[in-house]
N, C-alpha and C positions, 0 to 999 in steps of 0.2 A: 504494500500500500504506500503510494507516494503524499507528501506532506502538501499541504494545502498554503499554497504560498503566498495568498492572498489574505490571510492570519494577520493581525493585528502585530508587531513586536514592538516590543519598547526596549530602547538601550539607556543604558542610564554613565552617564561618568561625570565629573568633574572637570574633564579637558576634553574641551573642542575639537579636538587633531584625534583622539579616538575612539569618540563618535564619530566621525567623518571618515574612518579607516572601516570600522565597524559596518557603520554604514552598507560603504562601498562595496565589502567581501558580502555584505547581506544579498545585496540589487546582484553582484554576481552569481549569486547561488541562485537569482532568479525572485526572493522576497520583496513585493512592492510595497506593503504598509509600513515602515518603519516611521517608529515615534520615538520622539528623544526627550530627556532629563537630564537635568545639568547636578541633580540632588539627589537624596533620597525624600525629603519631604515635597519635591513638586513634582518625583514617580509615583509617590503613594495617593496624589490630589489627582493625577493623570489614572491610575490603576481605578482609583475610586469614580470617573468618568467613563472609564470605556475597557473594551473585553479585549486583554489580550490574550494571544496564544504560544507568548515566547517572552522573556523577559530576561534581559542580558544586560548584568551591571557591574561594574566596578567596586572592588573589595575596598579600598584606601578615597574616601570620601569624607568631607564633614558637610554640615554636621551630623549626619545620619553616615555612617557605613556602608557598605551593600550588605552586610552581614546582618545589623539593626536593619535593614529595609527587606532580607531576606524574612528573617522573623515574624517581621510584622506581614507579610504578603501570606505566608505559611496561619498566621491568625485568624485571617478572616475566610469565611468558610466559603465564599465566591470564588476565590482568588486560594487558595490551598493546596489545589492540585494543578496550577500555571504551572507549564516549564519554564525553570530559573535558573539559569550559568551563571555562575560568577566567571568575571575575568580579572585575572590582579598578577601584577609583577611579581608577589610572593608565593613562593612556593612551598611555606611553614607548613610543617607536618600537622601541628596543631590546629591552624587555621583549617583546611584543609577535612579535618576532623570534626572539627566545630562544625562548617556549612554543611557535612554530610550531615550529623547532625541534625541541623535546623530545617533537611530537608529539601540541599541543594541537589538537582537533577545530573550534576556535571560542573566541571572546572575547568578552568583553559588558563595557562602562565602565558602570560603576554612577555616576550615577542612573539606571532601566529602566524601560520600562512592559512591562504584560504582552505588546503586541503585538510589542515587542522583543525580549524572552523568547523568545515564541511561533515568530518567525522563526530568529531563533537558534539555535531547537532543528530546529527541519522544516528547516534545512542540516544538520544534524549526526546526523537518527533518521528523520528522513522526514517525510512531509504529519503534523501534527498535528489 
């Protein structure tokens, strides 16, 4: 079964250059809805508007986390079963432990290429 690429995503980071990188490898993969977040509290104001079907954010944020924004998206029972990657420069075993944890779908160490991307998601939405 292939992924409906017309799906809602939301990226979330604190820097412009990747979102825009994200983006980009998304519209590669063929994904036309992407919706961005500069935060964690204007993803959860965006989440609480509209249905996504992929939600991909950045670990090292203020003032919300991805990992507080992970939690809280895991809370509410609309939003629970969203798929959610983290993406974050750290590679802490801990950290890592934690998102499994709170319920992360999947994890990606940034720097990426698309084909990384790519498998990372067809684990977590199906064959891409």
């Amino acid at each position: 079964m292939s992924v409906d690429k017309s799906m809602n995503v939301l990226v979330v980071d604190d820097y412009k250059t990747m979102i825009r990188i994200v983006r980009n490898l998304l519209e590669q993969l063929g994904f036309k809805n992407i919706d961005e977040a500069l935060d964690g509290p204007s993803a959860l104001e965006k989440i609480k508007h509209n249905e996504y079907g992929l939600i991909l954010s950045d670990w090292n944020m203020v003032p919300m986390t991805g990992y507080e924004l992970l939690k809280a998206v895991r809370a509410e029972p609309r939003t629970r079963n969203t798929p959610f990657v983290m993406v974050t420069a750290e590679a802490k075993t801990e950290n890592v432990v934690a998102a499994r944890q709170a319920g992360v779908n999947n994890y990606i160490i940034k720097p990426f290429t698309l084909a990384v991307l790519k498998q990372k998601l067809t684990t977590v939405l199906g064959e891409i």
